[in-house]
C-alpha positions as CSV (number, residue, x, y, z in Angstrom):
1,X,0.0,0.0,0.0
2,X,1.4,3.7,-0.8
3,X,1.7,6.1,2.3
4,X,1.7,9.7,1.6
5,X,4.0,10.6,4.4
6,X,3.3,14.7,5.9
7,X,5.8,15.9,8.6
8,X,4.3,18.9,10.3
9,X,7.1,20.7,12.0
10,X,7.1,21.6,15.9
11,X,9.7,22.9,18.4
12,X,10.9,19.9,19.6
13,X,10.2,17.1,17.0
14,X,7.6,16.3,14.5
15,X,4.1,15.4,13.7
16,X,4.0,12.5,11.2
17,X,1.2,11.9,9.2
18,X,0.4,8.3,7.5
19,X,-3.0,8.7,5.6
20,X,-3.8,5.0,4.1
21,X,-6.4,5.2,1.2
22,X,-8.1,2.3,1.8
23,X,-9.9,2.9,5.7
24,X,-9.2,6.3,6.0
25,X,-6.7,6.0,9.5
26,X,-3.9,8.4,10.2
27,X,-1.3,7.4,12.5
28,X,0.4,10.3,14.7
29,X,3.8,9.4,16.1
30,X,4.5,12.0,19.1
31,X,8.2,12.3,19.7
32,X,7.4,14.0,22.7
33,X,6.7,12.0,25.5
34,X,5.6,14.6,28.0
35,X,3.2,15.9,25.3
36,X,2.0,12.1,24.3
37,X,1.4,11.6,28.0
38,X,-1.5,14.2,27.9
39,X,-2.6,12.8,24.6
40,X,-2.9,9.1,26.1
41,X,-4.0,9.3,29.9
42,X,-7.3,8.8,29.6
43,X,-8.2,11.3,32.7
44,X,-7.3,14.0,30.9
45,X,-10.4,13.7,28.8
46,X,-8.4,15.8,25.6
47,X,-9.1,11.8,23.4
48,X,-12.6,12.0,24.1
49,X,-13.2,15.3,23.1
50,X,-11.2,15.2,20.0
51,X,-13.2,12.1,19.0
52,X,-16.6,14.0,19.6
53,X,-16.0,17.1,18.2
54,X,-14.2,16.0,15.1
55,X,-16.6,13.0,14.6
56,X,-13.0,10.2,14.6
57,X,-12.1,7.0,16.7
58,X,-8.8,7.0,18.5
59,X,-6.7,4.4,20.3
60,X,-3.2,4.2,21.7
61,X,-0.4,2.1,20.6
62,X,3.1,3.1,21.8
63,X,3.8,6.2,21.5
64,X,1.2,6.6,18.4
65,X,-2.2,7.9,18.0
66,X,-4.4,6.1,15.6
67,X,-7.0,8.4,14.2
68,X,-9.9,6.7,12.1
69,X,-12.9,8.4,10.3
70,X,-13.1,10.7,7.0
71,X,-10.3,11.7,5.4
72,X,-11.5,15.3,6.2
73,X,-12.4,14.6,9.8
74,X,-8.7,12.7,10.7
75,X,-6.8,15.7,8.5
76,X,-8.7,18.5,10.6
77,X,-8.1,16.3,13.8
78,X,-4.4,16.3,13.3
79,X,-4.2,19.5,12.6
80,X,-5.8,20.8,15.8
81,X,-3.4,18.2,17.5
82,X,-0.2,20.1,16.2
83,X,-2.1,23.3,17.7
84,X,-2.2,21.5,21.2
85,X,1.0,20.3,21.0
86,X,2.4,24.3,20.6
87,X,-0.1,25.1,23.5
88,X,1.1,22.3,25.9
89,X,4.9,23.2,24.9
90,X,4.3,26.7,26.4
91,X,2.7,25.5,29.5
92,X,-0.6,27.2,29.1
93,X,-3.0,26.4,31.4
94,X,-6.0,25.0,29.5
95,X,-9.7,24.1,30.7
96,X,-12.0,21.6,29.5
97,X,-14.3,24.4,28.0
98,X,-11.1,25.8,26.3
99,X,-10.3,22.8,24.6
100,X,-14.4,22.3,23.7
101,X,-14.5,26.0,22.0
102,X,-10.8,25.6,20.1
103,X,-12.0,22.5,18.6
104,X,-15.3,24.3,17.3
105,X,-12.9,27.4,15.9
106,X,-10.8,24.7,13.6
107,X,-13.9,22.7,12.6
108,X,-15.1,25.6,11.3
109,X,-11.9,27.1,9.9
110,X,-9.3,24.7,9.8
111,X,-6.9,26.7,8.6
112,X,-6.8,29.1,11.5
113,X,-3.8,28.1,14.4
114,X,-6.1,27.7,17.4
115,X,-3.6,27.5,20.1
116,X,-3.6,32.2,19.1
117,X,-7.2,31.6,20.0
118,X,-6.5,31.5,23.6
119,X,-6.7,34.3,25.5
120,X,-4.4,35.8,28.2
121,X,-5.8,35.9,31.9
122,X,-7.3,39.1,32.7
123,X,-7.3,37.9,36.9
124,X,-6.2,35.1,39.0
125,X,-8.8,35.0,42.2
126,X,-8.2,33.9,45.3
127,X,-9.3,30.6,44.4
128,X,-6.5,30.6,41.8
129,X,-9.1,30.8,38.8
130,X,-7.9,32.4,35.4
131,X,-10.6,34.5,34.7
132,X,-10.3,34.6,30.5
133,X,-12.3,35.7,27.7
134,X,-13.6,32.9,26.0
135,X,-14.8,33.6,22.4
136,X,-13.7,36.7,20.1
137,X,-16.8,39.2,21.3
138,X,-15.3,38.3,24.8
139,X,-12.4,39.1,24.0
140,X,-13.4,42.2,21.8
141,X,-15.3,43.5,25.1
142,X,-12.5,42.7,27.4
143,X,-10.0,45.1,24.8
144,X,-12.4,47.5,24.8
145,X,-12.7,48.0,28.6
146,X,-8.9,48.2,28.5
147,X,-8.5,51.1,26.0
148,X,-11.9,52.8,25.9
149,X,-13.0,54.9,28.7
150,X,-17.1,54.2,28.2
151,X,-17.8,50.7,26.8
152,X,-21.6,49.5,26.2
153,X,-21.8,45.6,26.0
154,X,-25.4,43.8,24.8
155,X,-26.0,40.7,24.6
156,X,-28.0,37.7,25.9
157,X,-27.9,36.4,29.2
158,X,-25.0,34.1,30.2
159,X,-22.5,35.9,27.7
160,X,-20.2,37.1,30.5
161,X,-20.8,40.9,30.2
162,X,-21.2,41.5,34.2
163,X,-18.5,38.8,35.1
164,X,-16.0,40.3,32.8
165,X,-16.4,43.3,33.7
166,X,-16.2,42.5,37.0
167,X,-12.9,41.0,36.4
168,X,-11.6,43.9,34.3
169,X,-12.6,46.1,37.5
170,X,-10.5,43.9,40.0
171,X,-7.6,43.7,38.1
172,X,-7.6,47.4,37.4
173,X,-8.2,48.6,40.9
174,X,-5.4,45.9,42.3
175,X,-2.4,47.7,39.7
176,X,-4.0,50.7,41.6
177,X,-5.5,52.6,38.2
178,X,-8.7,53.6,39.8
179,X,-9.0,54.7,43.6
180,X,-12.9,53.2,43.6
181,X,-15.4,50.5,42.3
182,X,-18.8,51.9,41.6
183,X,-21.2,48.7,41.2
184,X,-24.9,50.1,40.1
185,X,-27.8,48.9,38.5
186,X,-31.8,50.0,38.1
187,X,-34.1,48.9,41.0
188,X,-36.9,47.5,38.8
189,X,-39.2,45.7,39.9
190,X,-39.7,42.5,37.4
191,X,-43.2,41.1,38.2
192,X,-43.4,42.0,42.6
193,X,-43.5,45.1,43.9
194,X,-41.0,46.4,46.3
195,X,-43.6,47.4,48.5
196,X,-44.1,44.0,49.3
197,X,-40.5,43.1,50.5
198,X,-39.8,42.6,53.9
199,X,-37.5,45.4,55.5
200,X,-36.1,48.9,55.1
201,X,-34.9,50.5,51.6
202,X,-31.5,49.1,52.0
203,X,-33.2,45.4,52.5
204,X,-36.1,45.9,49.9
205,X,-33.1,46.7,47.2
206,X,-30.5,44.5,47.9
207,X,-31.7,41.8,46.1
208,X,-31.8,43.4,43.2
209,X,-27.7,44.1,43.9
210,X,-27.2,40.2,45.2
211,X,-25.6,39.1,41.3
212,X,-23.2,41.8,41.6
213,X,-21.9,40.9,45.5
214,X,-21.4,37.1,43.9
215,X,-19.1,38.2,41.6
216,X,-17.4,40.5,43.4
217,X,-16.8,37.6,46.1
218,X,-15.7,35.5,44.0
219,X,-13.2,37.8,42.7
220,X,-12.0,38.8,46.1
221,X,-11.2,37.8,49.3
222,X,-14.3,37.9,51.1
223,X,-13.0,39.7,54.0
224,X,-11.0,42.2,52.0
225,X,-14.1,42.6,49.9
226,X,-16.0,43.3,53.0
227,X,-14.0,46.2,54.3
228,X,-13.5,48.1,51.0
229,X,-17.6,47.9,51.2
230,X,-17.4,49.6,54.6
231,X,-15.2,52.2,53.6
232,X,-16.8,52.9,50.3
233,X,-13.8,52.2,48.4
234,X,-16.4,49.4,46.7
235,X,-20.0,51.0,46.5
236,X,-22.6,48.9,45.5
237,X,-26.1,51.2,44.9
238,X,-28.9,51.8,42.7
239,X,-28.5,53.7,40.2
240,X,-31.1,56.5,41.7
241,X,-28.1,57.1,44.5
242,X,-25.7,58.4,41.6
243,X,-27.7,61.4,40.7
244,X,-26.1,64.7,41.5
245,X,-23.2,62.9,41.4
246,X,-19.4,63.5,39.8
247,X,-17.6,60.2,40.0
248,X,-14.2,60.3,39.8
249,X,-10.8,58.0,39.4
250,X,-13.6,55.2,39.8
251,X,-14.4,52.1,37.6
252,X,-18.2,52.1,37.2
253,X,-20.1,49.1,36.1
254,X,-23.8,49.6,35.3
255,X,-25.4,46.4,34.8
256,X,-28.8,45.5,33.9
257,X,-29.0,48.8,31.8
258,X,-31.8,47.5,29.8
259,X,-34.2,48.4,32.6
260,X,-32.5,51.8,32.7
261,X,-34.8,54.8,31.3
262,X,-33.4,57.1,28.9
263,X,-32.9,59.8,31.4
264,X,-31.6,57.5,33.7
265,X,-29.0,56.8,31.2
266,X,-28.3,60.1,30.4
267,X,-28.1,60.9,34.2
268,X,-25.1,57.9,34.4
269,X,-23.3,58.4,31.6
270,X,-22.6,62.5,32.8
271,X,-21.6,61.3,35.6
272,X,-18.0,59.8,35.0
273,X,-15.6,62.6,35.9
274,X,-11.4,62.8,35.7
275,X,-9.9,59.4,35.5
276,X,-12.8,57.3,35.6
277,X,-14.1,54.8,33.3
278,X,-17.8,53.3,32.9
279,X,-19.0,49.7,31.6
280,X,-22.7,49.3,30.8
281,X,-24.2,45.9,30.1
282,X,-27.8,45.0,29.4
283,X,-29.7,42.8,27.9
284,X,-32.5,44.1,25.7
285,X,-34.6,41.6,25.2
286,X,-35.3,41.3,28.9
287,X,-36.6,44.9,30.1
288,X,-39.2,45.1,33.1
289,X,-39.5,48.5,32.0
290,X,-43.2,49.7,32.0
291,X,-44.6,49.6,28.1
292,X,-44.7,53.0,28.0
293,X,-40.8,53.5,29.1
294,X,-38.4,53.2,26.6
295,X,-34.7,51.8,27.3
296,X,-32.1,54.1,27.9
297,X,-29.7,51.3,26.8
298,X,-31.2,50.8,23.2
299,X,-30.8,54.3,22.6
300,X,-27.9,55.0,23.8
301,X,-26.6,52.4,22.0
302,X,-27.5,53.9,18.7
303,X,-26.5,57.2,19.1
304,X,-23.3,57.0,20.8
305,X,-21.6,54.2,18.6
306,X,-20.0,56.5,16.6
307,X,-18.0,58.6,18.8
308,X,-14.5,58.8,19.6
309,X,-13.8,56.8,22.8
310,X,-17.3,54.9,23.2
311,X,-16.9,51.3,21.8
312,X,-20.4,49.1,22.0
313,X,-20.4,45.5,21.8
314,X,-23.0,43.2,20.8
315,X,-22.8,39.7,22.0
316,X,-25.1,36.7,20.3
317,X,-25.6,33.2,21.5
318,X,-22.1,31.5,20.3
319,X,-20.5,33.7,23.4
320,X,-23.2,31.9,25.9
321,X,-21.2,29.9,28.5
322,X,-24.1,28.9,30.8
323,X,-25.5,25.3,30.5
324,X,-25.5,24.2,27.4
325,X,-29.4,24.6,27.3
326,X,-29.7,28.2,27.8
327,X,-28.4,29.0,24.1
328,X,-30.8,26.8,22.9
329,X,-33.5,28.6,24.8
330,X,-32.1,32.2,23.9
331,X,-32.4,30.9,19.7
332,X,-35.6,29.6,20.3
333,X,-37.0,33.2,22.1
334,X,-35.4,34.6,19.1
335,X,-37.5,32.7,16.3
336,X,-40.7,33.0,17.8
């Protein structure tokens, strides 16, 4: 039988490929044993993935990887394989969901070199979690807050707007770039009235806050978080407390800004004074708004996209990262 032999070069060896005509297998010979190791140990999960996601049967012999399916299927598969092997070689530190989303990118452009797909930590938390962005609109919104002084992110639920912000914020504030965190968002009541809440002001809208105190403690230690709450160096608030306001050196987040009113935009967006920056995130498909309120986050959207320093970024349901279900969910809202 005739073997059309393909080296594909690396740092520290090669990638051989042996494509036989007749059943369509590839065998990859791994000179590297550290790197074969990750390919082989079943715990590691990478074989099972690469099998699902390019639609190909593997098995272990030596140090080669036997790859069997369609010729386009194996040739793709190998491919991303020489990607891993440059990730691996440069110690990255590589998740499950990393892996999961890579694979997608070279199925659907095989010619790209996925390992440039993966994204630098924006923060390590105490936990010792890389926070990343995880698609390119993540990672579009994530250089935006980084160079941009007012950023506008929408986008379905699940697409990381708050989180990412919230992780831009940290980050920032620990290099000491701002002095404060300003965490706000629109008390709106989404189907019960406030009235009805047990407790004073400060109890009736601090459920409305809660999402924004579970990132922030998972971002930070909670005791440290707590104390830069009592000082104010963190303020979390409605957004009806920042009127009258000038904010400055501060890193503002206002989330849920579909709910905000377009004078309640207005109202936010003059507020940012020297040194600060502002991040509004919304989602406007979800507004609790009254019918006859419009969203201050659809227009200013429109007519702020255009000018020097704003940057708005639109998110759709590839960049969901919730359970796999809720993209479904958000495409089937979307057709009916």
């Amino acid at each position: 039988m005739r073997r059309d032999d393909k080296r594909l070069k690396t740092e520290r060896g090669s990638l051989a490929l042996t494509k036989h005509e007749k059943n369509d297998t590839e065998k990859i010979e791994l000179e590297d044993i550290e790197l074969f190791n990750k390919f082989s140990n079943p715990s590691s999960g990478i074989r099972s993935l690469i099998e699902s996601e390019f639609d190909v049967d593997m098995s272990v012999r030596g140090n080669t990887i036997f790859v069997k399916g369609l010729k386009k299927n194996i040739r793709t598969a190998g491919f991303f394989i020489k990607d891993l092997m440059h990730l691996f070689k440069s110690n990255e530190a590589i998740t499950d969901a990393d892996l999961k989303r890579l694979a997608k990118l070279k199925i659907g452009s095989p010619e790209i070199n996925a390992a440039a797909h993966l994204y630098p930590s924006i923060l390590l938390t105490p936990r010792k979690k890389n926070i990343t962005p995880r698609t390119p609109n993540q990672k579009k919104y994530t250089d935006a807050i980084f160079k941009s002084d007012v950023v506008i992110g929408i986008g379905p639920a699940g697409t990381g707007k708050t989180y990412l912000a919230m992780a831009c914020a940290i980050s920032l504030f620990q290099n000491k770039v701002f002095d404060r965190i300003i965490l706000t968002r629109p008390a709106v009541e989404a189907g019960e009235k406030l009235g009805f809440l047990p407790g004073d002001i400060a109890q009736k809208i601090n459920p409305y806050l809660r999402p924004l105190y579970d990132a922030l403690y998972e971002m930070a230690e909670f005791e440290k978080a707590m104390r830069l709450i009592e000082t104010d160096v963190i303020e979390i608030a409605p957004i009806a407390f920042m009127r009258g306001r000038t904010l400055n050196n501060s890193f503002i987040i206002l989330d849920e800004a579909q709910n905000a009113t377009n004078e309640q935009m207005k109202m936010m967006l003059t507020r940012i004074g020297s040194g600060s920056k502002i991040v509004v995130n919304g989602d406007i498909t979800q507004t609790d708004l009254p019918s006859n309120k419009d969203s201050g986050l659809i227009k200013a959207s429109k007519i702020l996209k255009n000018i020097d320093g704003i940057e708005v970024v639109n998110f759709d349901e590839t960049d969901v990262l919730r359970h796999k279900l809720v993209r479904d969910i958000i495409k089937a809202y979307e057709k009916n």
